[in-house]
C-alpha positions as a Markdown table, in Angstrom:
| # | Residue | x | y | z |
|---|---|---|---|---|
| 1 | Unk | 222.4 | -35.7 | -65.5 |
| 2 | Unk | 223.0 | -39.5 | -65.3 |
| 3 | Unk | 226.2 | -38.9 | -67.1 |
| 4 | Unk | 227.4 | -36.2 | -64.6 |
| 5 | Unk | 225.7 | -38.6 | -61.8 |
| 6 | Unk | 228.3 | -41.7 | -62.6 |
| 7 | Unk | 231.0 | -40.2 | -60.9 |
| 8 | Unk | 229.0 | -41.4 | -57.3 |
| 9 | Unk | 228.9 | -44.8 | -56.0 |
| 10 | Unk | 225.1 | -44.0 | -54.8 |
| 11 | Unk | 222.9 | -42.9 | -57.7 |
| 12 | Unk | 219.1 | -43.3 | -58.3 |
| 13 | Unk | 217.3 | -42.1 | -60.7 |
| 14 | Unk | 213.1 | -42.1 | -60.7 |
| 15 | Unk | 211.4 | -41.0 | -64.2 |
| 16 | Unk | 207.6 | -40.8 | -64.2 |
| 17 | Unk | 208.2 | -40.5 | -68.0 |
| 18 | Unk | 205.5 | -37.4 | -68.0 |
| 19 | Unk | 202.6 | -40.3 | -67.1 |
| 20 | Unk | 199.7 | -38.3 | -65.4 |
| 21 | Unk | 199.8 | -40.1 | -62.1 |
| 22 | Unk | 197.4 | -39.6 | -58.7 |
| 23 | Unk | 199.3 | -39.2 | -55.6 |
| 24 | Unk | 202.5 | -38.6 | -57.2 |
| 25 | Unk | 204.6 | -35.6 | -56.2 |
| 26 | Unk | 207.4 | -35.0 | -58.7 |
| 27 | Unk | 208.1 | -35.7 | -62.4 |
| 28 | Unk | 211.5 | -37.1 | -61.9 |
| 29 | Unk | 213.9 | -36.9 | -58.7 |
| 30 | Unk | 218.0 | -37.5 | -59.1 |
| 31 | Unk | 219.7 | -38.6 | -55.7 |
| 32 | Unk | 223.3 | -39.4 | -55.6 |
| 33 | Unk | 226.9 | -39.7 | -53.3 |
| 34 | Unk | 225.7 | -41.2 | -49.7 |
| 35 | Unk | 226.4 | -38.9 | -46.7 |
| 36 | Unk | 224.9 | -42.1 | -44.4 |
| 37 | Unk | 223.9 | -45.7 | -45.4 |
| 38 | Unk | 222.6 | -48.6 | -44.5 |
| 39 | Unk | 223.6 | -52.1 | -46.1 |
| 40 | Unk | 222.4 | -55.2 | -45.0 |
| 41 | Unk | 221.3 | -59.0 | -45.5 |
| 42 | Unk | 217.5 | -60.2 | -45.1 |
| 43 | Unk | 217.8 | -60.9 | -41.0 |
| 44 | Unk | 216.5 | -58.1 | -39.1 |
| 45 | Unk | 216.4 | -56.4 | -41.9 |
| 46 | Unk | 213.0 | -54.0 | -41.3 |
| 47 | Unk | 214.0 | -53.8 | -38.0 |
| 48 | Unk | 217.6 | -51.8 | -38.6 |
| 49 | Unk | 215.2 | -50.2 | -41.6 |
| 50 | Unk | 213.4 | -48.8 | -39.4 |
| 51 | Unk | 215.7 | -47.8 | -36.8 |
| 52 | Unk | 217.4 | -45.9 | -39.7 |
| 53 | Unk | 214.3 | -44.2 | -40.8 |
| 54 | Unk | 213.5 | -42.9 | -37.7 |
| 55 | Unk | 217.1 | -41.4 | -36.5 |
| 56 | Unk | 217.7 | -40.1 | -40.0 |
| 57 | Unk | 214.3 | -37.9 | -40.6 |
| 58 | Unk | 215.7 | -37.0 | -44.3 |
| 59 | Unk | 215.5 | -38.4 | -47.6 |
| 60 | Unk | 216.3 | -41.5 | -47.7 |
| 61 | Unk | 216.5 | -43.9 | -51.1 |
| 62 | Unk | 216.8 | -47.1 | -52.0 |
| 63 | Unk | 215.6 | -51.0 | -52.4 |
| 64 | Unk | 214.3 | -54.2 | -50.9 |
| 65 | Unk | 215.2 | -57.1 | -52.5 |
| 66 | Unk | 212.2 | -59.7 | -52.7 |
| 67 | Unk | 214.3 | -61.9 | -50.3 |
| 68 | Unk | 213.3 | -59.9 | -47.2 |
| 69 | Unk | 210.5 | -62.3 | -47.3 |
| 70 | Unk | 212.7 | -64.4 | -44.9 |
| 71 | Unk | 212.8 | -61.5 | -42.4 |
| 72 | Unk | 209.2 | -61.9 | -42.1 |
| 73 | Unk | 208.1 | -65.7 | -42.5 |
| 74 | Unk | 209.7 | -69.1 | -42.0 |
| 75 | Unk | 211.2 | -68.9 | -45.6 |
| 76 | Unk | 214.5 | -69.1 | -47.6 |
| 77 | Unk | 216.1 | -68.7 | -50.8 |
| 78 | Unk | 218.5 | -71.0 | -52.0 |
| 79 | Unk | 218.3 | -70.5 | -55.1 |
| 80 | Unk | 221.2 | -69.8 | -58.0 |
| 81 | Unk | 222.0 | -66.1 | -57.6 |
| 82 | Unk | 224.0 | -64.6 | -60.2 |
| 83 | Unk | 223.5 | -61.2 | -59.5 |
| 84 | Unk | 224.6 | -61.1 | -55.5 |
| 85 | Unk | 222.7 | -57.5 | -54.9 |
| 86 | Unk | 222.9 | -57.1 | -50.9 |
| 87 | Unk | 219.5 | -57.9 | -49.8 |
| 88 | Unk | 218.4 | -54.2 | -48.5 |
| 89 | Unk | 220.3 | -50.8 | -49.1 |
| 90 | Unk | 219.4 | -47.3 | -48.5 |
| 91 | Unk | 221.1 | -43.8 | -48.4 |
| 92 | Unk | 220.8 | -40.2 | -47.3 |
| 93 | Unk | 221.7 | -38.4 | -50.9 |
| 94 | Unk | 224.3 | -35.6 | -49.9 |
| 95 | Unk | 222.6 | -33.9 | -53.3 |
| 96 | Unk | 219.0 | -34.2 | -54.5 |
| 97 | Unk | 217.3 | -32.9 | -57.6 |
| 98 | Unk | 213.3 | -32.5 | -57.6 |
| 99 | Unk | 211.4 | -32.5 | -60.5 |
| 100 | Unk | 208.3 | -30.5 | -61.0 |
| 101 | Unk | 206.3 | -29.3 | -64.1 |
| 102 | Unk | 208.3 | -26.3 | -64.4 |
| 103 | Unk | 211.2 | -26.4 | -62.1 |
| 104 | Unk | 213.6 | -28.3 | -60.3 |
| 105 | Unk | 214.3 | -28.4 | -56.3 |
| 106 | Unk | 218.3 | -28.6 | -55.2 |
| 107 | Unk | 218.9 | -29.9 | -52.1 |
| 108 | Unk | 222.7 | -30.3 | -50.9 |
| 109 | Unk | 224.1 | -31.4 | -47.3 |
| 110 | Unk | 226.6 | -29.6 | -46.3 |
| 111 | Unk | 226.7 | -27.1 | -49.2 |
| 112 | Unk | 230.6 | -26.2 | -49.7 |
| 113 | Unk | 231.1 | -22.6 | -51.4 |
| 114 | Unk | 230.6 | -22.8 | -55.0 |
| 115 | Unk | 229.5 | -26.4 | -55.4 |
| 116 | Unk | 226.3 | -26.2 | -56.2 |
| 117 | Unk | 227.6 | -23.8 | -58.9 |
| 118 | Unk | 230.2 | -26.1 | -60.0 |
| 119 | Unk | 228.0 | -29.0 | -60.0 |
| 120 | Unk | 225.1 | -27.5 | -62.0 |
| 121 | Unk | 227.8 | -25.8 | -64.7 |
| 122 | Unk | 229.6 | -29.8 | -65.1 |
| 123 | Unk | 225.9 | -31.2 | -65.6 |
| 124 | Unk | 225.1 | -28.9 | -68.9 |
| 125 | Unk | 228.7 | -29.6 | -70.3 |
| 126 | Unk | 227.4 | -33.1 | -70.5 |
| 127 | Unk | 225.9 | -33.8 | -73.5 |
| 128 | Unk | 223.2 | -36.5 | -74.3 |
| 129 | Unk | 225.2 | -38.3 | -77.0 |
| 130 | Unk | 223.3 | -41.5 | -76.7 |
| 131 | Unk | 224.3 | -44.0 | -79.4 |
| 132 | Unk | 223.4 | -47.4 | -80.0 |
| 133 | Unk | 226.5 | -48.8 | -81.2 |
| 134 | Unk | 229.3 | -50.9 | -80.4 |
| 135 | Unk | 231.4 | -48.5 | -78.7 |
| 136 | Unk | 230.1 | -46.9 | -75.3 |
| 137 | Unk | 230.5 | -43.5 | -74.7 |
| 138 | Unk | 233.3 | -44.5 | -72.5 |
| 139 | Unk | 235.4 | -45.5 | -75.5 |
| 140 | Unk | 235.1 | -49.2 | -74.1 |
| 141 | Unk | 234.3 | -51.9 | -76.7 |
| 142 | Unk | 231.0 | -53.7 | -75.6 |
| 143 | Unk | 230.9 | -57.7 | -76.0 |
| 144 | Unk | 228.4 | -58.8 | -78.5 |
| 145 | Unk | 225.5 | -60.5 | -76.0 |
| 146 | Unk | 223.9 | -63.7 | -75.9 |
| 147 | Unk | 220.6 | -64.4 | -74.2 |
| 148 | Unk | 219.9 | -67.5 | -72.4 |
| 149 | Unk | 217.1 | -69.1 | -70.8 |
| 150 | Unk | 217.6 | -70.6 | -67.5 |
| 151 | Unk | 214.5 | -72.4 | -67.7 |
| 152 | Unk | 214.0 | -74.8 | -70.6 |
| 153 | Unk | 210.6 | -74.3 | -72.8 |
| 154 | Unk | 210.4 | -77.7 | -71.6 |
| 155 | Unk | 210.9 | -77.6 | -68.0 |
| 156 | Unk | 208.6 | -74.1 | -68.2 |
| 157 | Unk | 205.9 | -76.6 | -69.4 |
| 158 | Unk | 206.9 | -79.7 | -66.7 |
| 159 | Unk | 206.9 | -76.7 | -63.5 |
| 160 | Unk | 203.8 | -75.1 | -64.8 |
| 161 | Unk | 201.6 | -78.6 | -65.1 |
| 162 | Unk | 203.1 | -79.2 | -61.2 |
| 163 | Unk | 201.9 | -75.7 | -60.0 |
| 164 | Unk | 198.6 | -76.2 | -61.8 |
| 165 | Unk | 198.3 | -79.7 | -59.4 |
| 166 | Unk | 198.7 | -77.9 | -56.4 |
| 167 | Unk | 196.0 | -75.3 | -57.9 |
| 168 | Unk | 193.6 | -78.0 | -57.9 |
| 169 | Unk | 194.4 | -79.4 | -54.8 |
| 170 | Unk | 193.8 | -76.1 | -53.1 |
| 171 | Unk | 197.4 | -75.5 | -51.6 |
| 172 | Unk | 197.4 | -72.0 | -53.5 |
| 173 | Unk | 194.6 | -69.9 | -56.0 |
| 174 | Unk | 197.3 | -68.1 | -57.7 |
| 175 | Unk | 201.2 | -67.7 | -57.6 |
| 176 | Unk | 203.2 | -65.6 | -60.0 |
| 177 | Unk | 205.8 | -67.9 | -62.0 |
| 178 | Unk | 209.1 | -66.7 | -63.1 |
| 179 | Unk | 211.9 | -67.1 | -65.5 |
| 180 | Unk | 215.6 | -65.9 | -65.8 |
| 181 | Unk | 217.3 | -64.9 | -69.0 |
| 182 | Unk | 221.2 | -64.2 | -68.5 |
| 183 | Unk | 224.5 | -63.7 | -70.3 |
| 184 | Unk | 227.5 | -63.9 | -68.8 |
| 185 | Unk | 230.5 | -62.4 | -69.7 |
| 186 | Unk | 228.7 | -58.9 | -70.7 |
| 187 | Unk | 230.6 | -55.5 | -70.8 |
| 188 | Unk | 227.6 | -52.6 | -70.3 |
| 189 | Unk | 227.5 | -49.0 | -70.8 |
| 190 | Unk | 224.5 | -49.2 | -67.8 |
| 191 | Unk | 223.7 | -45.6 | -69.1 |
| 192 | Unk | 223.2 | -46.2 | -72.8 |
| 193 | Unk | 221.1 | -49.5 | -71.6 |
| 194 | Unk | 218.4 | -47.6 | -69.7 |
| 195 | Unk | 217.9 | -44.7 | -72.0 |
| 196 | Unk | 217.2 | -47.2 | -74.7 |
| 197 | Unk | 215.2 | -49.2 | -72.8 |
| 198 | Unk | 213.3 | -46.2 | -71.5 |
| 199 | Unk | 213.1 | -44.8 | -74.8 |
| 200 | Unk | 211.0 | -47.9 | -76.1 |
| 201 | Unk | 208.6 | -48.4 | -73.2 |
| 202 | Unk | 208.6 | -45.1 | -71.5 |
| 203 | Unk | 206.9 | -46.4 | -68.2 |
| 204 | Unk | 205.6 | -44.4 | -65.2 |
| 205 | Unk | 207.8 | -45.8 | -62.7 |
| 206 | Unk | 211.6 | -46.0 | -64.4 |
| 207 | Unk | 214.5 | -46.9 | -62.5 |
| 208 | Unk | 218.1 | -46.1 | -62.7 |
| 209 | Unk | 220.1 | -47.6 | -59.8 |
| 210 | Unk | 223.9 | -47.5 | -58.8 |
| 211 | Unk | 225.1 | -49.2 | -56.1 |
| 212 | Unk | 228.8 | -49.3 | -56.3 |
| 213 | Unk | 228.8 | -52.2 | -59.7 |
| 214 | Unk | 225.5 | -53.2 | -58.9 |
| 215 | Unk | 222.8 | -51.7 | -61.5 |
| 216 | Unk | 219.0 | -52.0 | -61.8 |
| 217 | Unk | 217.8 | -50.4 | -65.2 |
| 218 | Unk | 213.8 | -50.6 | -64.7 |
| 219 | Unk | 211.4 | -49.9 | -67.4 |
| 220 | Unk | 208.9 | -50.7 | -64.3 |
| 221 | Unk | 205.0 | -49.8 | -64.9 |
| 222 | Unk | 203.9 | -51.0 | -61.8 |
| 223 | Unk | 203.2 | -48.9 | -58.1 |
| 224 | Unk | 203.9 | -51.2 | -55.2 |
| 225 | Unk | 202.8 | -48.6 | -52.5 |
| 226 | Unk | 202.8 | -44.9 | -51.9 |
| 227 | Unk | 202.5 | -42.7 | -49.0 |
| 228 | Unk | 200.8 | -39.7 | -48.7 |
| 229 | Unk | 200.1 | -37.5 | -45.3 |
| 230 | Unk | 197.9 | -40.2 | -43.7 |
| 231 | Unk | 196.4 | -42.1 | -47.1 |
| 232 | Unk | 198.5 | -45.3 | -48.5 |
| 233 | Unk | 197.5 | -46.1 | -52.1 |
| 234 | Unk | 198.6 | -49.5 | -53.5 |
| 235 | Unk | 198.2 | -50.2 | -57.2 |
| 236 | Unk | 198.9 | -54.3 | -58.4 |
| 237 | Unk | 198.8 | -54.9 | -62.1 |
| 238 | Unk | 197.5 | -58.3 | -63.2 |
| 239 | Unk | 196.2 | -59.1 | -66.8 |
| 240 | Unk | 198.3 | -58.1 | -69.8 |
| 241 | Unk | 197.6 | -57.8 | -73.7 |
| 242 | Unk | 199.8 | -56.9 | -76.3 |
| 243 | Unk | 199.3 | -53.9 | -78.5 |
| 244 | Unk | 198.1 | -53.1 | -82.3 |
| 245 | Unk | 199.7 | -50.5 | -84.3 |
| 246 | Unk | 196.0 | -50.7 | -85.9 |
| 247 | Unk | 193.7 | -48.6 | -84.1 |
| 248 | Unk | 191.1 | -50.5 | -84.4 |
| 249 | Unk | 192.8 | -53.9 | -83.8 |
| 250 | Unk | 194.1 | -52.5 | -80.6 |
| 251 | Unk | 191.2 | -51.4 | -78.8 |
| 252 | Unk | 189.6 | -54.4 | -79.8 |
| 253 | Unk | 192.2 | -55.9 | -77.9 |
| 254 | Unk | 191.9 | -53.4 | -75.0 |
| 255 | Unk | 188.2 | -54.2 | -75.0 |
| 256 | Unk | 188.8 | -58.1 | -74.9 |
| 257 | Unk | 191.2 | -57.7 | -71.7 |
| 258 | Unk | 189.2 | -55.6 | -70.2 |
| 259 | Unk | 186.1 | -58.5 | -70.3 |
| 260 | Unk | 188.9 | -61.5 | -70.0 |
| 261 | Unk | 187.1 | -63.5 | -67.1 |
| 262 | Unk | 190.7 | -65.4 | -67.0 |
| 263 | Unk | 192.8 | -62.3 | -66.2 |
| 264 | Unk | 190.0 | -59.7 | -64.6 |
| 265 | Unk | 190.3 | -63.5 | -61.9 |
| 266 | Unk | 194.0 | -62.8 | -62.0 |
| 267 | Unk | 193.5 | -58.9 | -60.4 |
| 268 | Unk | 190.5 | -59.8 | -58.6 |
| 269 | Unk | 192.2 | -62.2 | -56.4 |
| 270 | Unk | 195.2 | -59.8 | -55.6 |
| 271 | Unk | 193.4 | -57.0 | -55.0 |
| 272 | Unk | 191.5 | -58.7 | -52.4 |
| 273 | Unk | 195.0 | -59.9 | -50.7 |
| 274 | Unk | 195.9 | -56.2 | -51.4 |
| 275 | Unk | 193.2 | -55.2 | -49.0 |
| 276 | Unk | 193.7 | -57.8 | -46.7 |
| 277 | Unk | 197.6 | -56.7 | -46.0 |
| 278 | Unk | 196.1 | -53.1 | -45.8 |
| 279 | Unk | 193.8 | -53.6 | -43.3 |
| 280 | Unk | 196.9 | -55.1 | -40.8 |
| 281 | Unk | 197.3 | -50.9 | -40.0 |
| 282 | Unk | 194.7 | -49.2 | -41.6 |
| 283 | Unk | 191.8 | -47.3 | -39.5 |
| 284 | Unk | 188.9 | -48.8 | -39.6 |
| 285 | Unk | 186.5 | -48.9 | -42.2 |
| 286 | Unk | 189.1 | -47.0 | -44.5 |
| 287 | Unk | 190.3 | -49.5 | -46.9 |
| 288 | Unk | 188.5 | -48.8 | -50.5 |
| 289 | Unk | 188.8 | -50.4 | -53.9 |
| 290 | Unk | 189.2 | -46.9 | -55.6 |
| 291 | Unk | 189.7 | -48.6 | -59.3 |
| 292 | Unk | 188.9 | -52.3 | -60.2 |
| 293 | Unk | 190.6 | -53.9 | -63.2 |
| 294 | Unk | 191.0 | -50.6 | -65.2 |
| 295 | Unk | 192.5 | -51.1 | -68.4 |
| 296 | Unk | 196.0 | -48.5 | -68.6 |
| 297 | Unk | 198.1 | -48.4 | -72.0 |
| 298 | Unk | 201.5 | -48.1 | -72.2 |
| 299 | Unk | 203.9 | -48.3 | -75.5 |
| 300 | Unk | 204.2 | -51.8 | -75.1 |
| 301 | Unk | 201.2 | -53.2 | -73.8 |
| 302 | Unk | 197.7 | -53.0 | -72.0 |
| 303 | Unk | 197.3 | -53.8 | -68.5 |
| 304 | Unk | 194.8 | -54.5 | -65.7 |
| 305 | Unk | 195.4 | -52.1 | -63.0 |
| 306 | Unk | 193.5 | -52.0 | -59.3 |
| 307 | Unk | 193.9 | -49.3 | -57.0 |
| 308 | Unk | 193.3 | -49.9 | -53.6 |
| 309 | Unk | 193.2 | -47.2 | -51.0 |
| 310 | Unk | 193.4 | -47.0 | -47.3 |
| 311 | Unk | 193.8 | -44.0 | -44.3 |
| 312 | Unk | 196.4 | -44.5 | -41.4 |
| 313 | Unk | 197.0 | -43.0 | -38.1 |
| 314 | Unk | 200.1 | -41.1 | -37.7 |
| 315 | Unk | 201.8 | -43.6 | -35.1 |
| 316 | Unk | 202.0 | -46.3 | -37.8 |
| 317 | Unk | 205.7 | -45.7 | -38.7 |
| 318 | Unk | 206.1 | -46.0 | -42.3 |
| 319 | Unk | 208.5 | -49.3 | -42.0 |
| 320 | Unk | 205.7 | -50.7 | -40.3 |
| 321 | Unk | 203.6 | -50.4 | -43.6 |
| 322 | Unk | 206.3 | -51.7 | -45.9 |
| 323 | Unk | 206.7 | -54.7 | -43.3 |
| 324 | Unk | 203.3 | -55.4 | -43.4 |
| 325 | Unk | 202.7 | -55.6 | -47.1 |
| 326 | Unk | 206.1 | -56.7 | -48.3 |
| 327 | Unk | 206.5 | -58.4 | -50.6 |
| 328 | Unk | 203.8 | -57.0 | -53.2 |
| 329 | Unk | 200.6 | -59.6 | -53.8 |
| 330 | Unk | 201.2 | -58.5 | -57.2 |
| 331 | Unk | 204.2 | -60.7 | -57.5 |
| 332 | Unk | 203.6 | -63.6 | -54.9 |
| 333 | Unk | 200.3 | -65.1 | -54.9 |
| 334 | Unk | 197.3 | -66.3 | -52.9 |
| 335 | Unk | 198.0 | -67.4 | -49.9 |
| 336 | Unk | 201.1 | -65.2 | -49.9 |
| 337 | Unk | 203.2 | -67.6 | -47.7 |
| 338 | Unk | 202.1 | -70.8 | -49.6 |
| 339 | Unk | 202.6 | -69.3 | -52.9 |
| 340 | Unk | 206.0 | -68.1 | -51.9 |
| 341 | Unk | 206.9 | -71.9 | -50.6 |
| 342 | Unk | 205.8 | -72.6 | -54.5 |
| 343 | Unk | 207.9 | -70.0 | -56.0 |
| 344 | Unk | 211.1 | -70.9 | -54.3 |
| 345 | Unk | 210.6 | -74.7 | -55.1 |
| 346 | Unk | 209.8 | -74.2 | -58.6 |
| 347 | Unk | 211.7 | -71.6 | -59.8 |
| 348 | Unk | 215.3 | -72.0 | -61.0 |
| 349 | Unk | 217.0 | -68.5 | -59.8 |
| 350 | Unk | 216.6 | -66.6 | -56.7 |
| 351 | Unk | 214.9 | -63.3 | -57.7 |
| 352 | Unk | 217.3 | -60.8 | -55.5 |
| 353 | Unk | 215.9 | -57.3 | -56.7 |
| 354 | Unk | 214.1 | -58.7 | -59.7 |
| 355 | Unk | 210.0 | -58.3 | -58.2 |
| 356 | Unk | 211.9 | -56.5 | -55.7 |
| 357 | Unk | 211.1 | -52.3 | -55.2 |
| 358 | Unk | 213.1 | -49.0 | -55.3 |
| 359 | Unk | 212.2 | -45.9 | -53.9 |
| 360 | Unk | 212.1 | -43.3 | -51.2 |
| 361 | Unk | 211.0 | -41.9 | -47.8 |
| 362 | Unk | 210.5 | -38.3 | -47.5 |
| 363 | Unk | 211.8 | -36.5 | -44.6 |
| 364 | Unk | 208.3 | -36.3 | -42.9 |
| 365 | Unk | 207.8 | -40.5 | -43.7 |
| 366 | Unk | 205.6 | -39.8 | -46.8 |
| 367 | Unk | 207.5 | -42.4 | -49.4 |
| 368 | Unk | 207.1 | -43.9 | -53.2 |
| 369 | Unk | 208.0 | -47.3 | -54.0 |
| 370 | Unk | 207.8 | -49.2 | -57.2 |
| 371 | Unk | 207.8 | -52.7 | -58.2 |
| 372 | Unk | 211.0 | -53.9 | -59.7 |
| 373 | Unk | 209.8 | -55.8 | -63.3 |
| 374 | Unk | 210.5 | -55.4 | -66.9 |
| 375 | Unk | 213.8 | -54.5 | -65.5 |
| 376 | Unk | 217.9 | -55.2 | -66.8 |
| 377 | Unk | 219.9 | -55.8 | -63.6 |
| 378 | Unk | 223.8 | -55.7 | -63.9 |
| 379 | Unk | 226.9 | -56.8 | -61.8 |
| 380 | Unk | 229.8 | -55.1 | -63.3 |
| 381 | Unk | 232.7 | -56.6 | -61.2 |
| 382 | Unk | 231.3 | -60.7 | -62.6 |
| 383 | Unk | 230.3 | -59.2 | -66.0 |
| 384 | Unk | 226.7 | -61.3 | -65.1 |
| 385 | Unk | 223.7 | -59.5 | -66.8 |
| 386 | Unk | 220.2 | -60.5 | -66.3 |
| 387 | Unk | 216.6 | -59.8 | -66.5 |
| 388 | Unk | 213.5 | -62.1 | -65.5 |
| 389 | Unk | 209.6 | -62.4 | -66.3 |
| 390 | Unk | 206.5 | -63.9 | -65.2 |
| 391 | Unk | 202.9 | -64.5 | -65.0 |
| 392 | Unk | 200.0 | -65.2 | -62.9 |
| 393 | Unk | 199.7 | -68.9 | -62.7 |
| 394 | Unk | 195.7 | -69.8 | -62.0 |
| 395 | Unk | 193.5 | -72.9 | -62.3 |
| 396 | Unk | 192.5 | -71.1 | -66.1 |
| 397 | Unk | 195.7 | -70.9 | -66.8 |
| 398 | Unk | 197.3 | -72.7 | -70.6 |
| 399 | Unk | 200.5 | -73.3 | -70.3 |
| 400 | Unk | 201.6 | -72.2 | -73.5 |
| 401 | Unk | 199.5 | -68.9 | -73.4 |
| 402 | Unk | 201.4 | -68.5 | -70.1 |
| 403 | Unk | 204.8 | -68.9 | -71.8 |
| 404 | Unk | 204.0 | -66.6 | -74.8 |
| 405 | Unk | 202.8 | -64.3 | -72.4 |
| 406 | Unk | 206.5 | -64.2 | -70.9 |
| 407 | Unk | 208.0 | -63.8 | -74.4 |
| 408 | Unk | 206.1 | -61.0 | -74.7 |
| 409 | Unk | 207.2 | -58.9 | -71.3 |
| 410 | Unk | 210.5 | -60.1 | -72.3 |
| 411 | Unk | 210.9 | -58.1 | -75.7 |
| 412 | Unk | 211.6 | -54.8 | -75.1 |
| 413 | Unk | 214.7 | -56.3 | -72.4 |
| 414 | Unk | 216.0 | -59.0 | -75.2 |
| 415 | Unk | 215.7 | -56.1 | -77.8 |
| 416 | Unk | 218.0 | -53.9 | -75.9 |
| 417 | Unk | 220.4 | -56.3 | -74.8 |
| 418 | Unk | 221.1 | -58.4 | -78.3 |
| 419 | Unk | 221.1 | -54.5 | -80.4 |
């Protein structure tokens, strides 16, 4: 289908990867070719969001880049950008594909005699012939690719000792650092890059995105927020370990992060700022920690994983909730604003989509959004490729556990890339 689906300038793609997730509603969902859009920079941004939202009343998908955080506080981002994604897209999907167990939902605007037809017979003449070679499937020779660091090992170190001072002086309790690793001059098959990236992490939250020559190809494990009839459910990860292929080596491990007083402080502190943004709109009295620091396995890695839950009334627009939680704790800090001063002072590259989320609003404003990590982005047209990691910076922090830490989100995105 993702074959068949290049032919659109619009595509995304949303894979739960067969994860048995709460307050989920579909396995997979496939929207392509805009019939309506929106495109625009960070001003105003939630407002003509919003304005969209409402008029429209459909299916609508797409992103926010992390930078909207200037639409909302007295920020910027100046930082190198070598990616140039347009701060905020979204689309109405002239045809839609919903994934259940056992079936899948076809939804076409404007349905044209024997399209649908057409459509579904060109979709099984397209073969998954996935190989990890030179050649794409295109017949185009790809470049061989070269990763580099935008931030030194060294300047890591310097940055992360200057955080740490502002720790102690109280400015911030925790801020999520970041790092850039680019190549330039990169010739992608985007298609053959996610499905090998998928293949080795398999996450509940995977990403294909199409926006013109813009791509995001998301291995993401992480919920941002999701909306359900009247209850929001947010779910911040904070506190990684890697895995064992040993059994008993690796539930040692899951034990030891589970009990980690360094990263169950990491969660702790952004789950409370979790229920803190949620209580902007939520009724009264409704905002519960349903899970605190649970321990969820993926291929990769274990993770610490909060949900927070919370009921709403039905004149909150959906927007509204997105504005007031944007961006995700999870990726920011405590204090949000202060930590986001930190971020943009300290790091080298302005994040764009990267800790950014894609997703979707249903027709009746229930909507699904992810958070945009462990994640290759792509601009075709400047042959820039790029993907970023990070950690929770706290006052427990060691810098060189911090930077190992990065190496190891950073695999399964290096591995793809340099194969």
């Amino acid at each position: 289908m993702l074959n068949w689906a290049q032919k659109f300038n619009e595509v995304i793609w949303l894979d739960s990867n067969q994860h048995k997730l709460k307050h989920t509603s579909f396995k997979a969902i496939l929207a392509v070719d805009a019939f309506t859009s929106i495109k625009t920079g960070y001003d105003s941004a939630f407002n003509e969001l919003e304005e969209y939202q409402a008029k429209t009343k459909d299916w609508l998908f797409g992103y926010l880049t992390y930078d909207l955080k200037n639409d909302l506080e007295n920020l910027n981002s100046s930082n190198f950008d070598g990616l140039q994604f347009p701060d905020l897209f979204f689309f109405q999907p002239k045809k839609l594909f919903l994934f259940s167990e056992n079936e899948v939902e076809i939804l076409y605007l404007n349905l044209v005699d024997d399209e649908l037809e057409n459509d579904w017979k060109e979709i099984l003449k397209n073969k998954s012939t996935v190989k990890y070679q030179s050649e794409s499937q295109s017949g185009e020779i790809e470049t061989k690719i070269k990763i580099h660091l935008r931030t030194s090992k060294e300047s890591y170190f310097k940055k992360i000792d200057k955080i740490l001072q502002h720790i102690h002086r109280g400015d911030i309790y925790e801020v999520n650092f970041c790092q850039e690793f680019y190549s330039k001059s990169v010739k992608l098959d985007p298609v053959r890059t996610y499905i090998h990236l998928n293949n080795i992490s398999k996450p509940p939250f995977a990403t294909f995105l199409k926006l013109n020559d813009h791509y995001a190809l998301s291995a993401s494990p992480e919920r941002y927020i999701c909306k359900s009839a009247n209850i929001i459910v947010s779910q911040p990860i904070k506190g990684t370990a890697r895995r064992y292929k040993e059994i008993e080596k690796d539930l040692k491990q899951k034990k030891n992060l589970a009990d980690d007083p360094k990263e169950r402080s990491e969660n702790i502190m952004i789950t409370d700022l979790v229920r803190n943004d949620l209580s902007r709109f939520a009724k009264k009295g409704s905002v519960v920690v349903e899970e605190l620091c649970k321990v969820y396995t993926f291929e990769k890695v274990h993770h610490l994983i909060s949900t927070i839950t919370c009921q709403v009334s039905k004149d909150i627009s959906p927007v509204r909730i997105l504005k007031d939680t944007f961006p995700m704790g999870s990726m920011t800090g405590t204090p949000k604003i202060s930590a986001m001063n930190i971020i943009e002072k300290f790091e080298d590259t302005k994040r764009g989509l990267y800790s950014g989320t894609v997703g979707y609003f249903s027709p009746e404003g229930d909507f699904d959004f992810n958070v945009i990590i462990r994640s290759i982005l792509y601009n075709k047209s400047n042959q820039y490729v790029s993907f970023s990691v990070g950690g929770a910076i706290t006052a427990k922090s060691v810098p060189e556990n911090e930077y190992e830490e990065c190496l190891l989100k950073a695999k399964a995105m290096r591995e793809v890339l340099e194969s």
